[in-house]
C-alpha positions as CSV (number, residue, x, y, z in Angstrom):
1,X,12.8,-8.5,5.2
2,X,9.5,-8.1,3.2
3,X,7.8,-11.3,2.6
4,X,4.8,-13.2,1.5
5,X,4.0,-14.7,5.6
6,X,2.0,-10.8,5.7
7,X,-0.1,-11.9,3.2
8,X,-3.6,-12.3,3.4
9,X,-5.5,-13.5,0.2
10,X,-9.1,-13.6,-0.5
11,X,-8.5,-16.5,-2.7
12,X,-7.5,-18.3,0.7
13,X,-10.5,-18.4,1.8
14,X,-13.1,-21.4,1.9
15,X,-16.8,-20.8,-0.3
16,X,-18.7,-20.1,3.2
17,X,-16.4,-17.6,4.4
18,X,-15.9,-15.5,1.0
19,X,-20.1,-15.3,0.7
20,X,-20.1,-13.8,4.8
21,X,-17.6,-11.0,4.1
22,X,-20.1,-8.7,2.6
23,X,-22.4,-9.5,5.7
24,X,-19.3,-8.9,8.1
25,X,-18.4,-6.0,6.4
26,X,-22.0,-4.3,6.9
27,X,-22.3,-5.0,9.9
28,X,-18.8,-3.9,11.2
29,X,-19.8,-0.5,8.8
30,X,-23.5,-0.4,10.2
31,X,-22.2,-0.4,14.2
32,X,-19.3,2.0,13.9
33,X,-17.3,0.1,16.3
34,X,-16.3,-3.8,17.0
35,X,-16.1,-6.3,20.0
36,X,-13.7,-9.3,20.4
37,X,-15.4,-11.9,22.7
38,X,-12.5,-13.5,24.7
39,X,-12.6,-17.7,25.6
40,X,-14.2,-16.9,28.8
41,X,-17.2,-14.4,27.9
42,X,-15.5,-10.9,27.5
43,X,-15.7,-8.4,25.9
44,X,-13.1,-5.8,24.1
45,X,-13.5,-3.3,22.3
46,X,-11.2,-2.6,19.4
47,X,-9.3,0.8,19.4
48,X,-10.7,2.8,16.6
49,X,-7.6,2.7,14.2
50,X,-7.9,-1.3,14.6
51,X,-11.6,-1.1,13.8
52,X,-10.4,0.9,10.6
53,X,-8.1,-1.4,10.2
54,X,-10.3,-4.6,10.1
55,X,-13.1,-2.7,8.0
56,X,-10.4,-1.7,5.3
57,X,-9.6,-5.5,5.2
58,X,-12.4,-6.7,4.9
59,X,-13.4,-4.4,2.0
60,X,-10.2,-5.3,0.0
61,X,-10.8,-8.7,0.7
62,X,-14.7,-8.4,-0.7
63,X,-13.1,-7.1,-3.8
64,X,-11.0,-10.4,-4.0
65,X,-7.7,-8.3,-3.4
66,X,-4.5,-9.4,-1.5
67,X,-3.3,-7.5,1.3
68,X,0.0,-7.3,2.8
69,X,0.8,-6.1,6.2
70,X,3.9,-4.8,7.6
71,X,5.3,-2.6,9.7
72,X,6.5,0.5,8.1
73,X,10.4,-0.2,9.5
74,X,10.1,-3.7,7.6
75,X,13.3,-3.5,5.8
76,X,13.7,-4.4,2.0
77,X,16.4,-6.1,0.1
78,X,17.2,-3.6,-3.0
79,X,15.6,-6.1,-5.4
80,X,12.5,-6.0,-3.5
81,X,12.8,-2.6,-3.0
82,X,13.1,-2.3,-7.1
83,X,10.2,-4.6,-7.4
84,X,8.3,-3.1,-5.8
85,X,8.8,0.9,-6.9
86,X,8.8,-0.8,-10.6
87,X,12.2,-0.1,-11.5
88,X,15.9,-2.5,-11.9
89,X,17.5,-2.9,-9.0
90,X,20.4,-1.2,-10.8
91,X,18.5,2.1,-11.3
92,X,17.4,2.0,-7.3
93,X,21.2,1.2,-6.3
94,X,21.8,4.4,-7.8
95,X,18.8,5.9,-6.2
96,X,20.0,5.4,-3.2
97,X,23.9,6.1,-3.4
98,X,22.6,9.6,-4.9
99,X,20.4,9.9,-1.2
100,X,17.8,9.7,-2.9
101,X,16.1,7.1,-1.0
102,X,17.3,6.3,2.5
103,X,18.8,3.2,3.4
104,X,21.2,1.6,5.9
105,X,23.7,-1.6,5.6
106,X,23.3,-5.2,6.9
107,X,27.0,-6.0,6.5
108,X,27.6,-5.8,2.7
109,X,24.0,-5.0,2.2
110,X,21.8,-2.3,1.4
111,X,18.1,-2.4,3.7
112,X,15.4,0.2,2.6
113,X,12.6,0.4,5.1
114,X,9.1,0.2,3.8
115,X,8.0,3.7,4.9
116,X,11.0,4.9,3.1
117,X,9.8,3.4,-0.2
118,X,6.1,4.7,0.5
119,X,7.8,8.1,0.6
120,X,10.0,8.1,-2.3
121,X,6.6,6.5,-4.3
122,X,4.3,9.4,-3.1
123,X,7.1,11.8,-4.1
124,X,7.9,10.3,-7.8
125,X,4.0,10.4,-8.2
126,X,3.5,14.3,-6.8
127,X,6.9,14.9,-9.6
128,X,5.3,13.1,-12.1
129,X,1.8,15.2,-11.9
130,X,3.7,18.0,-11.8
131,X,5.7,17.6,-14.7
132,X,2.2,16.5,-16.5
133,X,0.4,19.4,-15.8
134,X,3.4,22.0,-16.9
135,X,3.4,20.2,-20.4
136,X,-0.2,20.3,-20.6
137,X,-0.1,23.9,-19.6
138,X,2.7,24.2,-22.7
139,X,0.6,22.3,-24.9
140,X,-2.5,24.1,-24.0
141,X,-0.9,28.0,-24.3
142,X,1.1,27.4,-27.9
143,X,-2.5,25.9,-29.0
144,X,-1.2,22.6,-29.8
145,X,-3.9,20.7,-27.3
146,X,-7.6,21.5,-28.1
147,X,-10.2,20.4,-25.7
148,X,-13.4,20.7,-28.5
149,X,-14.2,17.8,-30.4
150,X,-13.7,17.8,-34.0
């Protein structure tokens, strides 16, 4: 289940190392790639979606943002789940007894994996643009929206 142990908070960390992040963050930019230097004097380099990773981290955490990290089969409990799409947990039980969302029992209880929220999310925003721009569209063609200033 989701919870706050994926964090990672700018706010966490101490004076000295919130005024090097723009400095690590350049220089991980500038180089293109990163090394980890093990205990005993090796090197690794990073894979390239790890690199991408780390520098998307480290920008967030610049900005003073939060992060959390999980995998995308991380399974929700349907009030995080609500929480987190913005909605009662009521309305997202129904959600997901219409199949709207996938989900899958733990006993008694409903799970809903991360990456099954993310989708649902990305298609109730692609919905919601769509819907937007067909009213606009009305709007626009019976003259009732006027893009000159008055």
């Amino acid at each position: 289940m989701a919870t706050l142990e994926h964090r990672i908070d700018a706010a966490d960390l101490s004076p000295q190392e919130k005024a090097e992040l723009p400095r690590l963050l350049q220089s991980l930019q500038a180089s293109g790639h990163a090394l980890l230097t093990t205990p005993e004097g090796q090197h690794v380099a990073l894979p390239a979606p790890v690199y991408q990773l780390l520098v998307q981290v480290l920008s967030a955490m610049k900005q003073g943002r939060a992060l959390s990290l999980m995998p995308e089969d991380e399974a929700f409990t349907t009030q995080a789940a609500a929480d987190q799409l913005g909605m009662s947990r009521q309305h997202l039980v129904t959600l997901l007894e219409k199949g709207e969302i996938p989900f899958h029992r733990v006993g008694k209880h409903r799970r809903i994996r991360l990456k099954d929220l993310l989708a649902y999310e990305q298609t109730r925003a692609k919905d919601r643009r769509r819907r937007l721009d067909a009213l606009f569209g009305r709007l626009q063609s019976e003259g009732l929206y006027d893009n000159e200033p008055a």
